[in-house]
N, C-alpha and C positions, 0 to 999 in steps of 0.2 A: 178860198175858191171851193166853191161846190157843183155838183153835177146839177142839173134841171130834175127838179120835185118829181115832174111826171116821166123823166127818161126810167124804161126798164131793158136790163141787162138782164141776158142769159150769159152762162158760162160756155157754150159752144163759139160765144162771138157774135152773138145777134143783138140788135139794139132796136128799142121802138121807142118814138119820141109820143106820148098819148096824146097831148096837146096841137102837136099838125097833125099825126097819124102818118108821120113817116120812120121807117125804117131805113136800118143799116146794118148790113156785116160790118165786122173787124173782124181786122186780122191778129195775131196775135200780139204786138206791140201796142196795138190800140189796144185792145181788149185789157195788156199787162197798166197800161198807163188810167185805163178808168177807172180798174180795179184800186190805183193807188191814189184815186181823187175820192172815191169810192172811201175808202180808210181812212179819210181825212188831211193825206200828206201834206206836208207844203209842195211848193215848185222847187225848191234845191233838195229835198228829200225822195221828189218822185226822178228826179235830174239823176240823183246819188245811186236812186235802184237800177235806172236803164241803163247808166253806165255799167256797175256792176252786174248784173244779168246779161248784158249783151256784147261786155266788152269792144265797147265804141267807143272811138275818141269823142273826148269831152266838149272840145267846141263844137264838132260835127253833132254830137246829141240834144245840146243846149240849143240851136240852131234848128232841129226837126222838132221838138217838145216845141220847144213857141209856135211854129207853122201850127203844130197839131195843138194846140190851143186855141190859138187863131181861127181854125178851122171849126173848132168846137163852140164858138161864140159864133161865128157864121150864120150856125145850124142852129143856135140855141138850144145847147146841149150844157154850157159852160156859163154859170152865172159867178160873178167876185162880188165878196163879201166885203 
């Protein structure tokens, strides 16, 4: 899984996709979760951080991560390799 060639992140939480030329805020769990797509993580390793950084139950996370995946292929933000 990697992010889209042309998405650029700032660290304040702004996103610009160059390719539509649309934009997006996150918030800081977006932001923490593209950072760690970003890094190259898998999906049970970026799973492993939100839990730990946010101390969320585990089904309730694994269950938000997929929506906010999902959402990210949407937008074509999110391409699998």
């Amino acid at each position: 899984m990697k992010l889209n060639k042309n998405l650029a992140l700032s660290e304040s939480g702004f996103a610009f996709n160059g390719s539509t030329g649309d934009s997006f805020i996150l918030n800081e769990t977006a932001l923490f979760i593209l950072s760690k797509i970003k890094s190259n993580l898998s999906k049970e390793e970026i799973l492993n951080s939100l839990i730990e950084e946010y101390d969320v139950n585990p089904i309730t996370a694994e269950k938000d991560l997929l929506d906010f995946f999902n959402q990210l292929k949407i937008f074509d933000l999110l391409e699998d390799e």
